[in-house]
N, C-alpha and C positions, 0 to 999 in steps of 0.2 A: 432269817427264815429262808430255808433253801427252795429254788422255784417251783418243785414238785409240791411240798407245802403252801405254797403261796395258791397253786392254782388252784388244788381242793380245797383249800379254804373259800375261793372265789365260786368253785362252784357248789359249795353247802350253804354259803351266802344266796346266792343267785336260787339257786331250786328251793329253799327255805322263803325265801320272799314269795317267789312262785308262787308256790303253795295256800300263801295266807291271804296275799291278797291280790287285789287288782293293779291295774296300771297306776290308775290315780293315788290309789295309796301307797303303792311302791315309790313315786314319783314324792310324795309327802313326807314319807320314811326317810327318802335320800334326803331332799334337804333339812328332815330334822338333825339332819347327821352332818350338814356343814357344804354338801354334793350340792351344785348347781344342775337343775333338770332341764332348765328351759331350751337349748339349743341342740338337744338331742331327741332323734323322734325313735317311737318306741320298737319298731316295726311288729312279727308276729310272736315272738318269745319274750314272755320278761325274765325268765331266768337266762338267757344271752342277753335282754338288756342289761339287765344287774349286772352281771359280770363285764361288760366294757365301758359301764358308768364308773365302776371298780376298779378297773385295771392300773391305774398308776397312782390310787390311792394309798397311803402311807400305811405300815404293817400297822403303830397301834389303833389307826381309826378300823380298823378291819380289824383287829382282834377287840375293841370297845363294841364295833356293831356285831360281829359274831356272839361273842358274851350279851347283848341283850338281846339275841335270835336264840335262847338257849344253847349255841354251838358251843358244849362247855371242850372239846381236843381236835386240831389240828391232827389228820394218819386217819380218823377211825370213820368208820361207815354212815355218816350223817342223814347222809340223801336216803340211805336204804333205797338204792333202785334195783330195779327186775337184774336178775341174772346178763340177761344179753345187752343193758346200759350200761354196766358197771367201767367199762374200759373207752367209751367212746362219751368224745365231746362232741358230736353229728344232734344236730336238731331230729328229736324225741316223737316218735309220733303216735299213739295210741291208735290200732285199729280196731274199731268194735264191729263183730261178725256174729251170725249165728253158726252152728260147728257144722251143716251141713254146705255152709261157703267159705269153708277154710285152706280151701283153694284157692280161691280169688283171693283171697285175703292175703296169704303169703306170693301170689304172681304180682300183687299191689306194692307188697314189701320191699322183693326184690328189683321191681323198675323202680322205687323210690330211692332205693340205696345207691344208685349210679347218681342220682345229686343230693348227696351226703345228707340222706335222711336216713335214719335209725327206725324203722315200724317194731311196732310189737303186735305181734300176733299171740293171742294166749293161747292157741291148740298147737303155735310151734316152740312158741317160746319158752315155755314153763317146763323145766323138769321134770322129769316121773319122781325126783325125791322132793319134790319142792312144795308145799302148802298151795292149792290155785287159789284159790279165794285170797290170801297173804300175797303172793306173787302180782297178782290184777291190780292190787290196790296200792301196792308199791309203783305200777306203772302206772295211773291215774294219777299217784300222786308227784311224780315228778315229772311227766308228759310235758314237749313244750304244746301240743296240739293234739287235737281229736280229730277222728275220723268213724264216721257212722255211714255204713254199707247196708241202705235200707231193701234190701233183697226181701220178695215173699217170705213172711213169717218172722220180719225180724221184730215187730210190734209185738208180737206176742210172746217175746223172749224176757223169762223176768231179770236176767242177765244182761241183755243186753238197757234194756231200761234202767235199769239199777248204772248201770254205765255211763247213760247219758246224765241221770240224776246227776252223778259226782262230778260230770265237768261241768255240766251247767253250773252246781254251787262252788266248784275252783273258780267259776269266770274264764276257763278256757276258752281258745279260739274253736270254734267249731264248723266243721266242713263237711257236710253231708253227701252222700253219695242216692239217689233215687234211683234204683235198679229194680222195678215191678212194687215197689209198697211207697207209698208217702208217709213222710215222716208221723206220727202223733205225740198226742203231750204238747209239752212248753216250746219243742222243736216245729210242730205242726205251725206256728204262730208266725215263724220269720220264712218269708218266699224269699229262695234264693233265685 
């Protein structure tokens, strides 16, 4: 397998786990698969833990765990991630905004990208040719983290709630930002 191969397979492994489930069952997964978990701590990504639990694991056990993650080809587009992911291995960050702080949102972006974070902003991110609704849900769903910019009137965005919804049910890390509104919902419940 040539290394280029080798790594998109690890990382359609990796964001494929992500996606389905939790730490603990990621952690379950790997040793139903033969991977010792125990002296490895998880930190804030499981699709970067997947893939350095991975990394000098043998091509067929990565192509047996690919085949029962549905990953049936090695080359082709698995992750389906946003436009502005597609080329970068930078920990993933979804920023969720209402569109009249889509300024802050991208001045967020950019000081996060000086320590190799990736934001997504959906009023910068998404193409004028591109599906938004398709586009949002591609970066929700392979995010390594959330971020919620609870700015006046963001509670009352059914976009942005719909937002939270989805990483809540990924089990994403979430990290709130209180800028004039307190969180509501399932978020209301954890003081940070």
């Amino acid at each position: 397998m040539r290394a280029v191969d080798r790594l998109e397979l690890l990382e359609n492994i990796g964001t494929e786990l992500q996606r389905r489930y939790t730490f603990t069952d990621v952690d379950l997964f790997l040793e139903a698969n033969g991977i010792a978990t125990n002296d490895f701590v998880h930190g804030s990504s499981k699709r970067l833990y997947v893939k350095d639990m991975l990394k000098s694991e043998a091509e067929p056990l990565l192509m047996r765990i690919a085949g029962e993650l549905g990953l049936v080809a090695v080359g082709s587009d698995l992750t389906n991630v946003p436009a502005n992911w597609r080329d970068t291995t930078q920990f993933r960050l979804f920023i969720s905004h209402i569109s009249q702080d889509k300024d802050e949102a991208t001045k967020l972006k950019a000081a996060l990208a000086h320590h190799a974070i990736a934001g997504f902003v959906a009023h910068e991110d998404i193409l004028p040719t591109l599906a938004w609704q398709d586009e949002i849900e591609r970066a929700l769903n392979t995010m390594d983290c959330f971020v919620s910019v609870h700015t006046p009137g963001f509670s009352q965005s059914i976009w942005t709630q719909q937002e939270i919804g989805f990483a809540l049910g990924r089990g994403a890390k979430i990290i709130r930002f209180e800028i004039g509104e307190l969180p509501t919902g399932f978020l209301a419940k954890h003081k940070h």
